[in-house]
C-alpha positions as CSV (number, residue, x, y, z in Angstrom):
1,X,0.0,0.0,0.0
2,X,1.6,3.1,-1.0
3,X,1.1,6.4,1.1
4,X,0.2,9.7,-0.6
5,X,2.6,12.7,0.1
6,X,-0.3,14.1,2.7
7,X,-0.1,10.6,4.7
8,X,3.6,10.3,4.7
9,X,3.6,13.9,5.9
10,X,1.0,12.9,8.2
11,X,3.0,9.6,9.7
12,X,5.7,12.8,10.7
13,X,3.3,14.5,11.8
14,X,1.9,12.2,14.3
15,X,5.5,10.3,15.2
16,X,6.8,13.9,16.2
17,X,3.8,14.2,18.0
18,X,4.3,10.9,20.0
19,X,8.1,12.0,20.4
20,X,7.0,15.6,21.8
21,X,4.6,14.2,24.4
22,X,7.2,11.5,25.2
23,X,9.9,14.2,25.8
24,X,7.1,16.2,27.6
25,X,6.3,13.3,29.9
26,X,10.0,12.9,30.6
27,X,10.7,16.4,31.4
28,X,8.6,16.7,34.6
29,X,5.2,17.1,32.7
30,X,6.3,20.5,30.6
31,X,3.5,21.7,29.5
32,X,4.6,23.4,26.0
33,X,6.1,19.9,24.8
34,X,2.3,18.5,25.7
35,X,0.7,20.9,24.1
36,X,2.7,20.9,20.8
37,X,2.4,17.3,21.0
38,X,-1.0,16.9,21.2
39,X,-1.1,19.7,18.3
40,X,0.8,17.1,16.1
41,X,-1.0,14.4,16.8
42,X,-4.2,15.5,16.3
43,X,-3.0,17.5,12.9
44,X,-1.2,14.3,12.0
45,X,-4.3,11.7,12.2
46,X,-6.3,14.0,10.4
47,X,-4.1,13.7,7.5
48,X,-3.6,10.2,7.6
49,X,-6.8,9.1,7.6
50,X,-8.6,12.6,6.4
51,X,-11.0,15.2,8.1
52,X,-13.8,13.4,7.8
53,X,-12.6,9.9,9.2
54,X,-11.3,11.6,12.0
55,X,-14.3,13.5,13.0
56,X,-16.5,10.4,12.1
57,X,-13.7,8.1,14.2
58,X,-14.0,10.8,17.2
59,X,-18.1,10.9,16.8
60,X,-19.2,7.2,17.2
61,X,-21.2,6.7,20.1
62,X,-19.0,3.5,21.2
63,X,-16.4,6.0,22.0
64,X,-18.1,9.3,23.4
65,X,-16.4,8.2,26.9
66,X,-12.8,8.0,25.1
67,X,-13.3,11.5,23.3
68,X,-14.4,13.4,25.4
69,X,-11.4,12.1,28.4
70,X,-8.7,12.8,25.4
71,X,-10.1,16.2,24.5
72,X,-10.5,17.3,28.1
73,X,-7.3,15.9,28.9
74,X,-5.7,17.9,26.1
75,X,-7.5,21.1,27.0
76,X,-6.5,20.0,30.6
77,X,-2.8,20.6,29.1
78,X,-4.1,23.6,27.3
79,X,-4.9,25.3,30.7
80,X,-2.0,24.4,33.0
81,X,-2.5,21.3,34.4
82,X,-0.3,19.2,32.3
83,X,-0.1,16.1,35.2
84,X,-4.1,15.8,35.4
85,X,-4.2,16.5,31.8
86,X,-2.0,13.8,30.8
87,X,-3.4,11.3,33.0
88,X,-7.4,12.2,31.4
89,X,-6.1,12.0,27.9
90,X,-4.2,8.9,28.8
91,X,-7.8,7.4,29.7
92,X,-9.5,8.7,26.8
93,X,-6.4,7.4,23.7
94,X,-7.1,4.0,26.2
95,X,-10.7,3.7,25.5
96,X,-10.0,5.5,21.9
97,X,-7.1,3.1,20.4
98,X,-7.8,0.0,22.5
99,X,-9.4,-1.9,19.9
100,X,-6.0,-1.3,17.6
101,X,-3.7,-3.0,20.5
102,X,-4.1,-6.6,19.5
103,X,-3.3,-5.7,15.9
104,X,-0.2,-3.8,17.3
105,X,0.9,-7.0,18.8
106,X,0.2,-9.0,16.2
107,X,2.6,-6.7,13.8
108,X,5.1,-6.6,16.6
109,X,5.3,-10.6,16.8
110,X,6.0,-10.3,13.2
111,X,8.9,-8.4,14.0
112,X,12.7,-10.4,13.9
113,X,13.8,-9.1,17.2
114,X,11.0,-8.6,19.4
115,X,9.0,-11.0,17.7
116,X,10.8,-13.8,19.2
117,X,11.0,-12.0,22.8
118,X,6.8,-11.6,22.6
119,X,6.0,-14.9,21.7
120,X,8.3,-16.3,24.9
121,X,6.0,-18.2,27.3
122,X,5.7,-16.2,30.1
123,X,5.9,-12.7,28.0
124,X,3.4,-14.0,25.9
125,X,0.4,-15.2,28.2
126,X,1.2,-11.1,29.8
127,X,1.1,-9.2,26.7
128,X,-2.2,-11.0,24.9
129,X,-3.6,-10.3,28.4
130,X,-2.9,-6.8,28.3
131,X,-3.5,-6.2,24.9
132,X,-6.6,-8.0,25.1
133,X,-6.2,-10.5,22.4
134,X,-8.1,-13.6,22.4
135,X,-7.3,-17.2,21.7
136,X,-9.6,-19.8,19.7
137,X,-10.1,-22.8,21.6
138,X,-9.7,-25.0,18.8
């Protein structure tokens, strides 16, 4: 599948966001790194998956509870209170991007490194319980 120019600039976008809220998180909770990288997140999803996709992916009623804890937690950042802030949004991209965690795992098995620490017997039985995933019985 090959990106358009918008969606690679958009995978930027969004990766900068992560790093900017990582660094943010890392530096005691500094509020301008939060902010900016909840700016590029947002700015980035939208133009990977387009404005109407987003709005229509924040909208659905199965995840009201997820969008409005990751908005209020980014407008929690917004107005100064970057630990409460973080910990709401951190909630709401939990209830938002949960479903996608089993499919992260999957892709991460798939991986030559990690793959082969994953699918260990011990780290294995952890991580499908924390990313949810479920096993057939047959």
């Amino acid at each position: 599948m090959w990106l358009t120019d918008a969606q690679k600039i958009g995978v930027a976008l969004t990766s900068f966001g992560g790093l900017f809220m990582l660094l943010g998180v890392i530096l005691f909770f500094d509020g301008a790194l939060l902010a900016l990288g909840n700016i590029l997140f947002l700015s980035g999803l939208t133009l990977i998956i387009g404005p109407q996709k987003t709005f229509y992916f924040f909208a659905r009623k199965q995840k009201l509870r997820g969008t409005v804890c990751f908005i209020g937690g980014i407008l929690l950042v917004f107005f100064k209170w970057p630990f409460i802030g973080v910990i709401v949004e951190t909630i709401g991209f939990l209830n938002l991007f949960g479903d996608f965690f089993p499919v992260i795992l999957t892709f991460l098995r798939q991986l030559p490194g990690i793959g082969h620490l994953l699918t260990l017997p011990y780290i294995r039985d952890v991580a499908d319980r924390i990313a949810g995933s479920r096993t057939s019985v047959v």
